[in-house]
Backbone as JSON, one array per atom type, in Angstrom:
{
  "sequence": "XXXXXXXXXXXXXXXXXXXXXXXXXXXXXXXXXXXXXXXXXXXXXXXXXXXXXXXXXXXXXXXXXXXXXXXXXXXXXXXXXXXXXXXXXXXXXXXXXXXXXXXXXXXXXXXXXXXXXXXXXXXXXXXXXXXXXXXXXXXXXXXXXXXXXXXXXX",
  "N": [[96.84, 105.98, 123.5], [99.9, 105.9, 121.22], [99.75, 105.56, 117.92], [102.29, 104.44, 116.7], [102.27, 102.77, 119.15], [100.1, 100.86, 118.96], [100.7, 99.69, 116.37], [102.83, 98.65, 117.1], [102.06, 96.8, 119.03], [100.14, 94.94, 117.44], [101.85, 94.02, 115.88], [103.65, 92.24, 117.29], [101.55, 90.46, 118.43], [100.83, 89.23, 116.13], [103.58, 88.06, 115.65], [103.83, 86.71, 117.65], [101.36, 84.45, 116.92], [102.89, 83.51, 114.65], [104.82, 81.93, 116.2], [103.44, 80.43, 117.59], [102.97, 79.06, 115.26], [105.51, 77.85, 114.79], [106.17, 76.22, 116.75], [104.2, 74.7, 116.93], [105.16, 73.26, 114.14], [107.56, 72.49, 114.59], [107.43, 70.68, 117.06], [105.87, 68.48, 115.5], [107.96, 67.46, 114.1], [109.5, 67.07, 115.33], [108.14, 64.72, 116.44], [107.96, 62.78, 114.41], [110.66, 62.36, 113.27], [111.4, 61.09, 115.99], [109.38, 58.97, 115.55], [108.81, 55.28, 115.8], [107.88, 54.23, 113.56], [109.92, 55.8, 111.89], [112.2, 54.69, 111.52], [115.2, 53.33, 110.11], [115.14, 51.25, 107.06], [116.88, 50.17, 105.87], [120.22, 50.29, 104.83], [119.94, 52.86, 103.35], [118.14, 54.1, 103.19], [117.1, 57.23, 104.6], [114.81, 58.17, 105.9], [114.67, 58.75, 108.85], [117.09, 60.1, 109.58], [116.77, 62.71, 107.97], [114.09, 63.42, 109.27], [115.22, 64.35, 112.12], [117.16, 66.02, 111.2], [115.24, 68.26, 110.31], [113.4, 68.74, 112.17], [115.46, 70.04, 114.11], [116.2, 72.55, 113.04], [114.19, 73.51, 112.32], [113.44, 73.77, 115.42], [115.46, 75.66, 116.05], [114.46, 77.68, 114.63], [112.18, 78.39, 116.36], [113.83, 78.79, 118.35], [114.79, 81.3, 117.49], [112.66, 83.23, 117.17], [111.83, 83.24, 119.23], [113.41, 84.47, 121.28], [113.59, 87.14, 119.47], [110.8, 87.87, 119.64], [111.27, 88.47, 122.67], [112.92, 90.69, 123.1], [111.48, 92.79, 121.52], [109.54, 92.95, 123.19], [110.43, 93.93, 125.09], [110.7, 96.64, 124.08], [110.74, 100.34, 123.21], [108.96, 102.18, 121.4], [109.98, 105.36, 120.46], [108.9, 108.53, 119.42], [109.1, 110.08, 116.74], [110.21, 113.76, 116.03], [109.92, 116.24, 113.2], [112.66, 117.36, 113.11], [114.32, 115.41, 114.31], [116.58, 112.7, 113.41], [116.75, 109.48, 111.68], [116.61, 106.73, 113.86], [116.15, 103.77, 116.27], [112.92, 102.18, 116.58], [112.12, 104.51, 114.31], [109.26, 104.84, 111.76], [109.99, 105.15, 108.79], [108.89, 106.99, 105.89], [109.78, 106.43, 102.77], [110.85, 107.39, 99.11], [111.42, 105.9, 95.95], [111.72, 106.32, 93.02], [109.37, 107.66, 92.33], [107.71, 105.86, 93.61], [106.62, 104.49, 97.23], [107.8, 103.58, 100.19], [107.82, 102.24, 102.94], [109.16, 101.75, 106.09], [110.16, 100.14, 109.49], [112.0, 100.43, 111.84], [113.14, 98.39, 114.13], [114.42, 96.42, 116.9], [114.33, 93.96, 116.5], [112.62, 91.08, 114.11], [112.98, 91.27, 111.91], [112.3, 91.76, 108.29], [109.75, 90.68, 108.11], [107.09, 91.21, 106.79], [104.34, 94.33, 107.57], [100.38, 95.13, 107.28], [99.79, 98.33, 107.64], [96.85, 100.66, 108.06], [96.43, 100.75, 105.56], [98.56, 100.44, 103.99], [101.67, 98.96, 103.6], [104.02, 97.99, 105.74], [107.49, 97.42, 105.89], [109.62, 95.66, 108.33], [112.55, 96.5, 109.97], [115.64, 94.9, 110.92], [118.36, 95.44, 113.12], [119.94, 94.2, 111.64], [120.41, 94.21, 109.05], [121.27, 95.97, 105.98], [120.08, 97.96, 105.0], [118.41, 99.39, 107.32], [120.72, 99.92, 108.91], [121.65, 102.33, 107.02], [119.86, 104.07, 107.36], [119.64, 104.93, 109.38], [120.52, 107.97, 111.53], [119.93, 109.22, 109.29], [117.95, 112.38, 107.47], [115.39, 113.83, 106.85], [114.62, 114.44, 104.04], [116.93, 113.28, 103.14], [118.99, 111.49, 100.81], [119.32, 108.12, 100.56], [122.67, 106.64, 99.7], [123.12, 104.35, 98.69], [120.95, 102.89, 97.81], [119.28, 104.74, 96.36], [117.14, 105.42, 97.82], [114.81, 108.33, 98.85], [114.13, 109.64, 102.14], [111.29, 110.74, 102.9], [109.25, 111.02, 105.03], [109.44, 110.79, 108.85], [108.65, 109.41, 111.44]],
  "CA": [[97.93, 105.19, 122.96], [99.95, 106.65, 119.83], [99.42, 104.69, 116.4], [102.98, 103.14, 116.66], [102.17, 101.76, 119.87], [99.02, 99.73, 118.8], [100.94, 98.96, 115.5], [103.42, 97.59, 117.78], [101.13, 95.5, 119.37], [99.45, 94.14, 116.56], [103.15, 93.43, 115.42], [104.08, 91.38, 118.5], [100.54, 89.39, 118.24], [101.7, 88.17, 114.64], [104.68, 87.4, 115.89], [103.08, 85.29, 118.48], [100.68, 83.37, 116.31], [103.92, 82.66, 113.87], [105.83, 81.74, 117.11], [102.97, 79.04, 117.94], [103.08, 78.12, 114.85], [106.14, 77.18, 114.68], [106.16, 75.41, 117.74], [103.53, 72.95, 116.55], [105.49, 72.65, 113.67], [108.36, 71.76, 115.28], [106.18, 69.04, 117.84], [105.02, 67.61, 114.52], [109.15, 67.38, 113.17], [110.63, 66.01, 116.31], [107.63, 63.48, 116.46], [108.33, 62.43, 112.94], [111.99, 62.07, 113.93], [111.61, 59.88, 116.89], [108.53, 57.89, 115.65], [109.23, 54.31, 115.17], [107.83, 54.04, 112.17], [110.45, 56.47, 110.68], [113.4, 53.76, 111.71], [115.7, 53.35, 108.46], [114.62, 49.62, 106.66], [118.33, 49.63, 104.89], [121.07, 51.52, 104.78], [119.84, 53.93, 102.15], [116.91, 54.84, 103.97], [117.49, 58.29, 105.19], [113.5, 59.02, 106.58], [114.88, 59.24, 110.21], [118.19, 61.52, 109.7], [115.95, 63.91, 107.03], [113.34, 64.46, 110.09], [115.75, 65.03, 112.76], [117.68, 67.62, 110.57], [114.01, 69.22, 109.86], [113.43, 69.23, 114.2], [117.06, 70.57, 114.42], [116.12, 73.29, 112.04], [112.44, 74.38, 113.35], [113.59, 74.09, 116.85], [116.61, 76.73, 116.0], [113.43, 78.86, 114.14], [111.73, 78.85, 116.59], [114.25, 80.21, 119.65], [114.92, 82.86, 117.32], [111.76, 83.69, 117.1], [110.87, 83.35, 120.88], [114.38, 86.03, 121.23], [113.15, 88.28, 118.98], [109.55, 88.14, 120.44], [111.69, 88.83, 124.33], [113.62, 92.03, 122.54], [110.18, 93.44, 120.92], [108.32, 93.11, 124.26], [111.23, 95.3, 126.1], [111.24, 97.88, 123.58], [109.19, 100.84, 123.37], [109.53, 102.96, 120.17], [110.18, 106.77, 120.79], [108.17, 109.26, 118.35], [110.1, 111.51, 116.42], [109.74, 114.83, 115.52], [110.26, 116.48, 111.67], [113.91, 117.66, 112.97], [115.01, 114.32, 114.82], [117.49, 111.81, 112.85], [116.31, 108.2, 111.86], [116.88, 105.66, 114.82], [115.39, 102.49, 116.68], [111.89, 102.83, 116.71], [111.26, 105.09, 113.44], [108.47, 104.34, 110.79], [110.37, 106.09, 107.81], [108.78, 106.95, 104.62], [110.83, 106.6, 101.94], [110.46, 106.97, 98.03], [111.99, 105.22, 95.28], [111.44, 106.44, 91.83], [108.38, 107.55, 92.61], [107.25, 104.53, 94.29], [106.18, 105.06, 98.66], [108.1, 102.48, 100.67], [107.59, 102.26, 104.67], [110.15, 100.74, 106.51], [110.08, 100.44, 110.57], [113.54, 99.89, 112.67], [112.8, 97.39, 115.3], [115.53, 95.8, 117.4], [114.15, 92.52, 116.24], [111.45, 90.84, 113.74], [113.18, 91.91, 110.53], [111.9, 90.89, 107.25], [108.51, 90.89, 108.22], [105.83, 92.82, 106.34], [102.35, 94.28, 108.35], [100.01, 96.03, 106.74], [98.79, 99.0, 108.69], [96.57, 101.97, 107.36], [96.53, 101.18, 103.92], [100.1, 100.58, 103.63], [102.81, 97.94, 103.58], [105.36, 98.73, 106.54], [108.77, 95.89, 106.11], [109.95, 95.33, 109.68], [113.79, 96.33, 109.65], [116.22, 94.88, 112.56], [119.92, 95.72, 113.21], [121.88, 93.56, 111.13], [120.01, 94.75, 107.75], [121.64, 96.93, 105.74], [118.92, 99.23, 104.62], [118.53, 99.61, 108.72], [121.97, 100.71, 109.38], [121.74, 102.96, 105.85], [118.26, 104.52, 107.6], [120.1, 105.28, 111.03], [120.96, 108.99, 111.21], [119.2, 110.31, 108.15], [117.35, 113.04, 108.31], [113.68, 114.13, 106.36], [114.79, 114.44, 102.66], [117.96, 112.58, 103.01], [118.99, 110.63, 100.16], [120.69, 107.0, 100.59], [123.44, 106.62, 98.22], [123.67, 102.85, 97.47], [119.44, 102.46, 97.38], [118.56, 105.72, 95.99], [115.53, 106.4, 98.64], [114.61, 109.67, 99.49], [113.69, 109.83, 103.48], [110.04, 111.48, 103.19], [108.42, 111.29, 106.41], [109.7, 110.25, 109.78], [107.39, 109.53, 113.01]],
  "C": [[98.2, 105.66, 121.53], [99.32, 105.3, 118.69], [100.42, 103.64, 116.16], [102.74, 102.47, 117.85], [101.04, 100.75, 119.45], [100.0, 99.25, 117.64], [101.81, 97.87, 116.17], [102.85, 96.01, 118.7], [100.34, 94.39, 118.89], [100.65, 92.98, 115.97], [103.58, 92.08, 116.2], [103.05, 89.94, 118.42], [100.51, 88.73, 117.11], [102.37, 87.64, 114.71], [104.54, 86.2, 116.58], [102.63, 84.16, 118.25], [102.08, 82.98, 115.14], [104.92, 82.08, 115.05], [104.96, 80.19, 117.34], [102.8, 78.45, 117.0], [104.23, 77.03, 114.16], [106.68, 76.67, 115.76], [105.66, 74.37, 117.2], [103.92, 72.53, 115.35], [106.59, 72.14, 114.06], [107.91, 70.42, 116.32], [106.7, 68.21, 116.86], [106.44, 66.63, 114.21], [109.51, 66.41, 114.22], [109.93, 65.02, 116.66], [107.73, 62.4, 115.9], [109.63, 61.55, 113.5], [112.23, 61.12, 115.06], [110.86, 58.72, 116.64], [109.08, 56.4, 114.93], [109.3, 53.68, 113.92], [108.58, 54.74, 111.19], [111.59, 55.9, 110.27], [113.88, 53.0, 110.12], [115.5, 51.73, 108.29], [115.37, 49.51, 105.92], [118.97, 50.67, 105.33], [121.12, 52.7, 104.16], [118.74, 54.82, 102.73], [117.38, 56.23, 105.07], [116.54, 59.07, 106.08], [114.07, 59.56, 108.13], [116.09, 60.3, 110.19], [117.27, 62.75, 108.61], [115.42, 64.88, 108.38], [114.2, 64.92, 111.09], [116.21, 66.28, 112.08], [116.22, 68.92, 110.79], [113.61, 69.5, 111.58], [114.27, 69.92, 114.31], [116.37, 72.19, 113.71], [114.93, 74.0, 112.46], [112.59, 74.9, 114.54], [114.37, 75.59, 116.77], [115.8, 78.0, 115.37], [112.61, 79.21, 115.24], [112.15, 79.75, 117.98], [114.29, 81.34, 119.08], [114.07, 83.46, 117.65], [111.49, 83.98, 118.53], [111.34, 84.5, 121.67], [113.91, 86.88, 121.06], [111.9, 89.01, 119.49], [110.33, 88.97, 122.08], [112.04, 90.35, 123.74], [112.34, 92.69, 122.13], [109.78, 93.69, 122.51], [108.68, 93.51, 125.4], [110.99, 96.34, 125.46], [109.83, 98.5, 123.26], [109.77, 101.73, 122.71], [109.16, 104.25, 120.39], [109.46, 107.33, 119.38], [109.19, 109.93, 117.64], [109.69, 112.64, 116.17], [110.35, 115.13, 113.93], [111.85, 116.59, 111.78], [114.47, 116.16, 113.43], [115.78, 113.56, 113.33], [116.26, 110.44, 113.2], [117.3, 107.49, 113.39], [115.84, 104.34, 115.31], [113.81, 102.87, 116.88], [111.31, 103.6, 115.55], [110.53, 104.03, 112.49], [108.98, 105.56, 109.93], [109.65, 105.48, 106.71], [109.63, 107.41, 103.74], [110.21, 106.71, 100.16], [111.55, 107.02, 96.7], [111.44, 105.52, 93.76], [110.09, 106.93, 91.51], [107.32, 106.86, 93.2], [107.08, 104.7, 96.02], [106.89, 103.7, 98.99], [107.92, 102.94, 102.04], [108.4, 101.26, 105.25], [109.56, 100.95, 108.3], [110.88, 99.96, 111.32], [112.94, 99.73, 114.24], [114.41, 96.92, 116.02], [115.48, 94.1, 117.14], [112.77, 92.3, 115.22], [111.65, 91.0, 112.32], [113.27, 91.05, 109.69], [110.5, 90.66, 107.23], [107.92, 92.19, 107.43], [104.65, 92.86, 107.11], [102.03, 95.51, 107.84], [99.47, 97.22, 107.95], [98.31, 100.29, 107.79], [96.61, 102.13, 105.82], [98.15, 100.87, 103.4], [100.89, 99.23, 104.34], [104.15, 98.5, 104.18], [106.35, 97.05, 106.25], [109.31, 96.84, 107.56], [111.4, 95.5, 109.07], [114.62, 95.84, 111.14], [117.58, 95.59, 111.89], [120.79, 95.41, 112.36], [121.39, 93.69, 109.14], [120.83, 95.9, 107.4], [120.91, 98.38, 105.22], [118.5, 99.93, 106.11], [119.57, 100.99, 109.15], [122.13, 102.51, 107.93], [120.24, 103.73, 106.37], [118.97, 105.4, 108.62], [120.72, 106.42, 110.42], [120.84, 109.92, 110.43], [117.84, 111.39, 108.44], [115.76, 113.61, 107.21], [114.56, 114.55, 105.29], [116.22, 114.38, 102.21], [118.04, 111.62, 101.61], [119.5, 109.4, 100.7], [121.19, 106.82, 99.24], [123.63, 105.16, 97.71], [122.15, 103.04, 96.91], [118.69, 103.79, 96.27], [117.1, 105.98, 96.92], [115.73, 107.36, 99.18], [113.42, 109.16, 100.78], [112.5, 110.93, 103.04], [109.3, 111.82, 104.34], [109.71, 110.17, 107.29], [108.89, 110.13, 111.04], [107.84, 108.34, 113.72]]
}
């Protein structure tokens, strides 16, 4: 198994344990929200519309999340070689003023950081612009809004 496939897997099992835990925080919200004791004792009393909003709001975190988890656990990230172009699937190194950044274009999960190997990869999806600004570049590519130089691709 290559290196991005286990990273991918490790990726997915993070995702998981933040998926259950925002399940049981959601439980906790929409328990809140229905429990009798949260029933408004005036008109000013807002405890019961607060927690619904906060259920409303977890629940909607956590389909994303359960999405993004379905899209991850179709996709299966292609290697590249030194000549290939960025696309879905790369772990590009990039550097910034001298500075090493690691990005990794996912179809989902973006915004996430996981460390692997000593290093701090950010999770990029689709609708990022540093993503779409990755796509197509090629091993000592500049980007012109960010200034990163494309260093490695795999």
């Amino acid at each position: 198994m290559s290196q991005k496939a286990i990273l991918l897997q490790r990726i997915r099992k993070d995702l998981r344990q933040q998926l259950d835990r925002l399940r049981a925080a959601a439980s906790e919200a929409h328990a809140a929200a229905t429990d009798p004791g949260s029933k408004a004792e005036s008109k000013y009393d807002t405890r019961s519309l607060e927690a619904s909003y906060l259920a409303s709001g977890q629940a909607r975190q956590v389909e994303a999340m359960s999405d993004a988890l379905d899209r991850l656990d179709q996709f299966e990230a292609p290697d590249f070689g030194i000549e290939d172009a960025v696309g879905p699937g790369a772990l590009v190194e990039t550097d910034l003023d001298g500075e090493t950044e690691w990005f990794l274009l996912l179809p989902a999960g973006g915004g996430h950081v996981v460390e692997d190997q000593g290093r701090e990869i950010t999770l990029l999806s689709p609708s990022s612009r540093l993503y779409q600004e990755l796509c197509d570049r090629h091993l000592g590519d500049t980007l012109d809004d960010s200034g990163h130089l494309v260093t490695e691709i795999a």
